[in-house]
C-alpha positions in Angstrom: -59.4 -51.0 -33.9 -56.8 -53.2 -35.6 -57.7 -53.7 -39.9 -57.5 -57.5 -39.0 -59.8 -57.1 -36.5 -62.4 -54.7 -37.8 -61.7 -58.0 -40.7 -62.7 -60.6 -38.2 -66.2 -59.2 -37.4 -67.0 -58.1 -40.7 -66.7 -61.6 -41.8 -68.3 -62.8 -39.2 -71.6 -61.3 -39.6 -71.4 -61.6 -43.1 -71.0 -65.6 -42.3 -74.1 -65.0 -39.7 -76.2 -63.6 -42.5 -75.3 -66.4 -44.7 -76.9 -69.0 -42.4 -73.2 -70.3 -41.3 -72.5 -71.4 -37.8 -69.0 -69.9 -36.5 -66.7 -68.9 -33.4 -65.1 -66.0 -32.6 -61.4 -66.3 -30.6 -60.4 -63.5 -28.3 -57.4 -63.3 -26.9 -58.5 -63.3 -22.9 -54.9 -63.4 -21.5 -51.1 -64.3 -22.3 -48.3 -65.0 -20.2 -44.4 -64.8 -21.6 -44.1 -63.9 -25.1 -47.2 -64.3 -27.4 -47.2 -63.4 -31.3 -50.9 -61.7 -30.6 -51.8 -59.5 -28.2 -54.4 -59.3 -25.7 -57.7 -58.9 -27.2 -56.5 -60.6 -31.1 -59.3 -61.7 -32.4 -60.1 -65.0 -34.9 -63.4 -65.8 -36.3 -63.6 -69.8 -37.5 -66.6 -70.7 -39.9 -68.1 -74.7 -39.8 -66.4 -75.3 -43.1 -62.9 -74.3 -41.5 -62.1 -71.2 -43.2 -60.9 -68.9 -40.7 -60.0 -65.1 -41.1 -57.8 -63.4 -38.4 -55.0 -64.5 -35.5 -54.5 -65.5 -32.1 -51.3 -67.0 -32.2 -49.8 -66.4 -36.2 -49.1 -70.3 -36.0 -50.0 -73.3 -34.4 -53.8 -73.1 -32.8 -54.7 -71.6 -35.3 -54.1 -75.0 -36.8 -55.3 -76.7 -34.0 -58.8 -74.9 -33.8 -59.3 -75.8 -37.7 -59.0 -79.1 -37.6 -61.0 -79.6 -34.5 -63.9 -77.8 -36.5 -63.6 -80.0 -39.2 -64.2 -82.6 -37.3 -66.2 -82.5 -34.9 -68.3 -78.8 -36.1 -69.4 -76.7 -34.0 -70.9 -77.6 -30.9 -70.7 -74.9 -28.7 -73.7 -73.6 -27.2 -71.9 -71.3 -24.6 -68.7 -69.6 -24.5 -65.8 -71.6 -23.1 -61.9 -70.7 -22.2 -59.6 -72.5 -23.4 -55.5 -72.2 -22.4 -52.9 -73.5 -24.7 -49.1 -73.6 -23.7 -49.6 -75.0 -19.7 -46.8 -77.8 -20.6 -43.5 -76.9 -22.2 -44.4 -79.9 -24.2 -47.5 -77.9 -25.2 -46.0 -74.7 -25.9 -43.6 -76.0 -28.6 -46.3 -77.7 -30.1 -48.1 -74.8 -30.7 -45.4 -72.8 -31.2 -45.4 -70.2 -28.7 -42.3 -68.7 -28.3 -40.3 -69.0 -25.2 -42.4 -71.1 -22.9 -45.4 -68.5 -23.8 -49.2 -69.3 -22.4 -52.1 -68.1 -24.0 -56.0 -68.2 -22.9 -58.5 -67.5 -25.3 -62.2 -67.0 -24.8 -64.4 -69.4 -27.2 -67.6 -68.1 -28.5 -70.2 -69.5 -30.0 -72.0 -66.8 -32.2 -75.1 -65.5 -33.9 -77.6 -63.3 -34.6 -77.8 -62.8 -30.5 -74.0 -61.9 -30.4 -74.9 -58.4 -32.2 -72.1 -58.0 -33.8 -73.8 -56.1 -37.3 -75.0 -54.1 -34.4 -71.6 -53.4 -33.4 -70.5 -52.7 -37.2 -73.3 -50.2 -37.5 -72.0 -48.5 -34.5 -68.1 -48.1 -35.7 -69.6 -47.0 -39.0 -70.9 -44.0 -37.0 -67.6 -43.4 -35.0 -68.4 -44.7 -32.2 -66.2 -46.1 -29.2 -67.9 -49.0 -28.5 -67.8 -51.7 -25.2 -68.5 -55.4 -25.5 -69.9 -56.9 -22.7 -70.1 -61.0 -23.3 -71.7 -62.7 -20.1 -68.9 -66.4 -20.9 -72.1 -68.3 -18.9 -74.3 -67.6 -20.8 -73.0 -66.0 -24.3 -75.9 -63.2 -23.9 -73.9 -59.7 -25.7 -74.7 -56.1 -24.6 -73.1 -52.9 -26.2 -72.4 -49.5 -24.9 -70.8 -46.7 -25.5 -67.2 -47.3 -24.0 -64.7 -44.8 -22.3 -61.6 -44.0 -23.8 -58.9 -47.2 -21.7 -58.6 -50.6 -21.5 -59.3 -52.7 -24.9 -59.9 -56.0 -22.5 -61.1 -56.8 -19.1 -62.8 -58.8 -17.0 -65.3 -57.9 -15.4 -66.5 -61.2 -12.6 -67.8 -63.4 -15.5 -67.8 -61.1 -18.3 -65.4 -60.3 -20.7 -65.5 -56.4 -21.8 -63.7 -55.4 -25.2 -63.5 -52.0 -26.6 -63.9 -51.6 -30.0 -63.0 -48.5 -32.4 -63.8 -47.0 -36.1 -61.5 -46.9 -38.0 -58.2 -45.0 -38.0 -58.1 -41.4 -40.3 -55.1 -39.7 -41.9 -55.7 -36.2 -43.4 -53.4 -35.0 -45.9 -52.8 -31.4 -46.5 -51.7 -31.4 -50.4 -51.6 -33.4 -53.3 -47.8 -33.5 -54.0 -45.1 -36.3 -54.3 -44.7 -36.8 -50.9 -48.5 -37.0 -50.2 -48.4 -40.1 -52.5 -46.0 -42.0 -51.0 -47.6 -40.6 -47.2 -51.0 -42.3 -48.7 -49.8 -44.8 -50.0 -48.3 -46.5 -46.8 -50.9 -44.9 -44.7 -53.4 -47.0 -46.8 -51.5 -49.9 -46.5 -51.5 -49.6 -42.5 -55.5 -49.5 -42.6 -55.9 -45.6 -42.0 -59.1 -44.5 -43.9 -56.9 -41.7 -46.1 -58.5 -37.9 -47.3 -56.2 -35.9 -49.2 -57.2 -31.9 -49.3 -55.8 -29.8 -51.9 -57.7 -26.4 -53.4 -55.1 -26.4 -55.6 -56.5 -27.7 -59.1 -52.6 -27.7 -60.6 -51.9 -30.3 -57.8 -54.8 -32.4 -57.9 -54.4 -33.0 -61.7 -53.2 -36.7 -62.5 -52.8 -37.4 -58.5 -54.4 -40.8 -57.8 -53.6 -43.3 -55.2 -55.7 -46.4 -54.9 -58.1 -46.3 -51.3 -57.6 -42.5 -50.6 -59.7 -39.8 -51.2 -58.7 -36.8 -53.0 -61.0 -33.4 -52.4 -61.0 -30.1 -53.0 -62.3 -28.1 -50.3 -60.4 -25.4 -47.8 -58.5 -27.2 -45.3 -60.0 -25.6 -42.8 -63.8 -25.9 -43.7 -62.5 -29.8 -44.3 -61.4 -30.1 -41.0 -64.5 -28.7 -39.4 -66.5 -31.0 -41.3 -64.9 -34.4 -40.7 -65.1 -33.5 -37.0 -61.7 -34.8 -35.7 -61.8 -37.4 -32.8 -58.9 -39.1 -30.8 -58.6 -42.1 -33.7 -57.5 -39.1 -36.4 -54.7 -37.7 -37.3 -53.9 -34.7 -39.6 -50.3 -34.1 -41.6 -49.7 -30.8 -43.8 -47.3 -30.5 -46.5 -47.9 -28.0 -48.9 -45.3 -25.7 -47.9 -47.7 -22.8 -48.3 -48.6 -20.9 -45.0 -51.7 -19.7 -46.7 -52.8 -23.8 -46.8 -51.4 -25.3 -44.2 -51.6 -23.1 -41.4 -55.6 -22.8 -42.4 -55.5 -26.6 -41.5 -53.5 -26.4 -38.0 -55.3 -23.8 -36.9 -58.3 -26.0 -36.9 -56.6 -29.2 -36.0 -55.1 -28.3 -33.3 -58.2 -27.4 -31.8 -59.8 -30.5 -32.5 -59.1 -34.1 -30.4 -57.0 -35.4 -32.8 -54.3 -37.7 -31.6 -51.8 -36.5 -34.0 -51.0 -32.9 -35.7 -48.1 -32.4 -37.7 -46.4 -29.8 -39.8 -43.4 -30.1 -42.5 -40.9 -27.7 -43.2 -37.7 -26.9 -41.7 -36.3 -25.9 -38.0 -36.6 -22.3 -39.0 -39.8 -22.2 -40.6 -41.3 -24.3 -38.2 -40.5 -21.6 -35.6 -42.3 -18.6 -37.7 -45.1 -21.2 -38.1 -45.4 -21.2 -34.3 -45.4 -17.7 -33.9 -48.4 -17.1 -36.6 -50.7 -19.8 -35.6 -50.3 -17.6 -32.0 -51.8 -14.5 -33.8 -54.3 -16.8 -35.0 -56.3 -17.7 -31.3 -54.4 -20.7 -31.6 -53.2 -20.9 -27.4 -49.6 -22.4 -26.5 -51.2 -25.4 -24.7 -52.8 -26.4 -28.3 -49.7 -25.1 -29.8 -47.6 -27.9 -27.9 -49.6 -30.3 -30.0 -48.0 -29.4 -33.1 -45.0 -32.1 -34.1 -43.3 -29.8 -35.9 -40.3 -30.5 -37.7 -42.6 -33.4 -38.6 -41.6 -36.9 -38.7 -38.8 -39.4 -36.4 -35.3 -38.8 -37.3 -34.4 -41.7 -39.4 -31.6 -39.8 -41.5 -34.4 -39.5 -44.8 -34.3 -37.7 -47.8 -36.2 -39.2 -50.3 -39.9 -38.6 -50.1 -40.7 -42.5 -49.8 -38.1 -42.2 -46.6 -40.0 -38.9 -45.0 -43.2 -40.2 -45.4 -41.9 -43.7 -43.1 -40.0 -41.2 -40.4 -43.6 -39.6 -40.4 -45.9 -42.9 -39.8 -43.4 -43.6 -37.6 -43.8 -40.8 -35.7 -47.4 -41.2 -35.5 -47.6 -44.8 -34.9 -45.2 -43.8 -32.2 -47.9 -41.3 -30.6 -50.4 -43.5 -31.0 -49.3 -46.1 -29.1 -48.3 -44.2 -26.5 -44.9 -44.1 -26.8 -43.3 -41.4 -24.2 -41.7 -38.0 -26.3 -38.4 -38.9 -24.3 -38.2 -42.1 -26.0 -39.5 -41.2 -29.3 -37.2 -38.5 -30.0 -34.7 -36.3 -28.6 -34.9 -32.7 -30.8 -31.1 -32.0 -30.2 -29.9 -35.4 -31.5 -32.3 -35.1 -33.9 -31.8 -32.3 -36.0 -29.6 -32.5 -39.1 -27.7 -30.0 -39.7 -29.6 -28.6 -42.7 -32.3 -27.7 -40.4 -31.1 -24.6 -39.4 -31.3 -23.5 -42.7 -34.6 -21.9 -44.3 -34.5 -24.4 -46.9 -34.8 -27.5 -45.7 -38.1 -29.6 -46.0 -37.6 -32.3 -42.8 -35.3 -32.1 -40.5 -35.5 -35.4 -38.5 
């Protein structure tokens, strides 16, 4: 789920237990360009403070001031459509003639949505059935697909926990990795046995520990919303890690080091019961060529790597491995060679 999202509904039960009527905004459908994709959620409180983004602009506006004055009336969901007129869509500045449909919900302790929180808490892929005749909410566990459809006359979200990034040692680069990664909304564990490493390595919102890799990758239980990155440059560390990872679901497994070591890498973790189709997980030289060399500049060719995967980007597009290499990579010392 997106941070601003997973924002949205936190607030909005929070505003629920306060005693606060408010509306949630979904993003039903958009035609031409919109800012906010389908399924961008806003949450609107009857004072007007509002916390998310449908548009980045203009209805937000809109939406606010019809709150303030009129409140909130609702007692059903409603769609609304902004951007029918060209007249319309420059007021509300949506881009190139852009239309935009939004679903308007009333909500409240029926729209279970500390229910819903409970349930991401645990991990849990979660589907959002809202009947828009009636406003009545039920959950389910949800398949891995859409985020949004619609279903006759209800509208079915998905919702996720949280996005994880494990970090295989505590050195420079980590930092900089965590740092970024933090700031993107990934929930951040950094593993390093190593108490030499660990020593005076902080980064605000991650979580340093000191467990084997391995036995740390069995216990967080990897799913399809978790990605694991190792850079300690020891075999004895890091292969302990991808051995387990790349067993696991996780959407993204990754390896530093250079062109050469990469290779030998491959051919222990095969030794290991490790078999070539979870092999051809392994992004490995890590990271999207981007010409880096400063440990700030790796860790973005990394996260961009890994946003790239997990937004489905096709390998074709992401990367081409001849292009790619520098021509350091050849060599037994080089750290990244994208």
């Amino acid at each position: 789920m997106d941070s601003i999202d997973l924002e949205v509904l936190k607030t909005s039960a929070a505003w629920i237990a306060a005693g606060h009527r408010a509306e949630l905004v979904t993003v039903m459908k958009t035609w031409g360009s919109s800012p906010r994709p389908i399924g961008a959620t806003l949450a609107i409180c009857d004072d007007g403070t509002v916390v998310g983004s449908v548009s980045g602009g203009c209805i937000e506006d809109d939406l606010i001031a019809r709150v303030r004055e009129r409140g909130i009336t609702r007692t059903v969901p409603e769609v609304v459509s902004y951007g029918i007129t060209a007249d319309e869509a420059h007021r509300f500045g949506l881009p190139c003639g852009g239309t935009i449909e939004l679903a308007i919900e009333p909500i409240g302790a029926h729209s279970r949505i500390a229910e819903l929180l409970a349930m991401l808490d645990q991990r849990q892929l979660v589907e959002r059935r809202l009947n828009l005749d009636t406003g009545a909410v039920a959950l389910a566990p949800a398949p891995a697909g859409n985020i949004l459809e619609l279903a006759g006359n209800e509208l079915v979200t998905q919702h996720g926990p949280r996005w994880r990034l494990l970090i295989i040692g505590a050195g420079q680069l980590s930092r900089f990795l965590a740092q970024i990664a933090s700031a993107m909304d990934y929930h951040v564990t950094v593993c390093d046995p190593r108490e030499e490493y660990r020593a005076g390595w902080q980064v605000d919102g991650a979580q340093l520990v000191h467990a084997m890799p391995d036995d740390l990758v069995q216990q967080m239980r990897l799913d399809h919303r978790s990605a694991v990155v190792a850079l300690t440059h020891d075999p004895k560390l890091d292969d302990l890690a991808l051995m387990e990872a790349l067993k696991s679901d996780a959407f993204y497994v990754g390896a530093i080091g250079s062109r050469l070591n990469n290779g030998k890498r491959r051919e222990r973790l095969l030794q290991f019961d490790v078999t070539p189709e979870q092999l051809d997980k392994l992004h490995g030289p890590i990271g999207m060529y981007i010409g880096s060399k400063t440990p700030a500049e790796i860790a973005i060719s990394i996260l961009a790597e890994m946003t790239a995967v997990k937004n489905g980007v096709p390998s074709a597009l992401r990367l081409n491995h001849a292009a790619a290499l520098t021509p350091e990579s050849a060599t037994p010392n080089a750290c990244l060679v994208r």
